[in-house]
N, C-alpha and C positions, 0 to 999 in steps of 0.2 A: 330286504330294506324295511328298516322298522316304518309302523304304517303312520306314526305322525312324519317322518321325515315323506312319505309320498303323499301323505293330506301337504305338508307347504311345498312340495313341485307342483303338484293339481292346484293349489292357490294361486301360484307366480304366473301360471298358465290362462291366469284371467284377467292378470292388472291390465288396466287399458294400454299400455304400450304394447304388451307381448299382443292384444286382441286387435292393436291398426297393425300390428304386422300378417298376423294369420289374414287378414281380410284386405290386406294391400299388396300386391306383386311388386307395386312401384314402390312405395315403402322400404319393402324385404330389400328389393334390390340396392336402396339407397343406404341402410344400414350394414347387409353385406359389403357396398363397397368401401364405405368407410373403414368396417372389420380390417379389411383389406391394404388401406390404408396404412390405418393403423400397427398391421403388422410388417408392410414397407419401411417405414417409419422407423422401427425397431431394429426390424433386421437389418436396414440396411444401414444402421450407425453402428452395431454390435461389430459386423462381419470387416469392416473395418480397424477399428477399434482391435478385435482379437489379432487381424492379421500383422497388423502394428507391434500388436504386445508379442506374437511367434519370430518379429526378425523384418517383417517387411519393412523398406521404409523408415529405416532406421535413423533417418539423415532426419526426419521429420519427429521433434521434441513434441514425448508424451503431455506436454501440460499445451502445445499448442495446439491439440486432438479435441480435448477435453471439453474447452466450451460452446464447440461448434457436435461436436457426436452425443454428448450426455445428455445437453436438453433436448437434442431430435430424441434420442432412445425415451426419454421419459416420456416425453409427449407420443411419440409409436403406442408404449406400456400401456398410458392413461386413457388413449381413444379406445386401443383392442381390445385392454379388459371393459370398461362400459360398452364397447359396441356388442365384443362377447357373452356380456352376461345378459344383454338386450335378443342376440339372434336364439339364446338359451332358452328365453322366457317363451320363445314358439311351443318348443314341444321339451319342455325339461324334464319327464317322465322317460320320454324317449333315450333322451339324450344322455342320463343318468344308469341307465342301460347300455351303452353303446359302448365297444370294448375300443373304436379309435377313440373318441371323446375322454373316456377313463386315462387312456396311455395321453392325450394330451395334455389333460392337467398335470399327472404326474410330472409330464416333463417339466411342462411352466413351471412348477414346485424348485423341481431340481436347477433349473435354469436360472429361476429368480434369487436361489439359497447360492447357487455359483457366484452370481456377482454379487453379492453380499460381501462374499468370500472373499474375492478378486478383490473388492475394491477396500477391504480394508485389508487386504497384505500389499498391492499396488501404491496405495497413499497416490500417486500421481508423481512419485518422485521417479526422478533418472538412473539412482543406483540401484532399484527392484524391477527394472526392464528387463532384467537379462537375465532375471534366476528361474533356472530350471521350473520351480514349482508354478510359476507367474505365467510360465509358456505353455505348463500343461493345464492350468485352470482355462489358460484361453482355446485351446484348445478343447476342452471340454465344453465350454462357452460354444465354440463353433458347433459341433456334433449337437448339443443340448437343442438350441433353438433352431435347426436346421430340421432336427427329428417333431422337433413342435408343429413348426409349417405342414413337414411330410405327413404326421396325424390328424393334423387339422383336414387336409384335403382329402384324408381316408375318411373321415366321418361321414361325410357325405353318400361313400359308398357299404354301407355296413345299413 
């Protein structure tokens, strides 16, 4: 790791937020659960949403999903990463190390570059429900952010 990229993790590891959490249990726990949250939040609008786009529930129109699942996923997105890059700032030397942490950004990467994808080949229209390519992005949607969670909870133990 070039050694100014670990001088600003040894930095972030001082701002007074990261420092009321090293020094709070109650704290930790209260940003943890929002992480938590926030990653409820998400997954639990995407898994949805993809299963919709693979065939389920077919009876129930794509565009009447859309503004009850998208602002939950955004809002899941917007808490987990702030809550994430907050429970980060404990020990981000650490963590910057850490081969589950490594494999979970990646996935966020790949996960968040999918529905990039998805949602500008999807448009939200009725006639792109059903192609092939639509059902394996959601697919891959499903696996992506499923394998994020399952890394996120390996980090802990690494």
């Amino acid at each position: 790791m070039p050694p100014a990229l670990l001088q600003v993790l040894e930095a972030l590891s001082l701002w007074p937020g990261a420092r009321w959490l090293q020094a709070s249990g109650t704290a930790y726990l209260w940003v943890n659960a929002a992480h938590i949250l926030g990653l409820g939040l998400l997954v639990g609008a995407i898994v949805p949403l993809d299963l919709r786009l693979l065939g389920l529930w077919r009876q129930v129109p794509l565009a009447a999903l859309r503004p009850v699942l998208q602002p939950m996923a955004a809002l899941g997105l917007a808490l987990a990463l702030l809550t994430g890059l907050w429970l980060f700032s404990v020990r981000p030397v650490d963590y910057a190390f850490n081969t589950a942490f490594q494999c979970k950004l990646a996935l966020l990467v790949l996960a968040l570059g999918n529905i990039a994808w998805q949602h500008g080949a999807v448009g939200w229209s009725a006639r792109a429900q059903h192609a092939a390519a639509v059902r394996c992005r959601a697919a891959l949607s499903l696996l992506l952010w499923l394998a994020m969670v399952l890394a996120g909870r390996w980090i802990g133990f690494l």
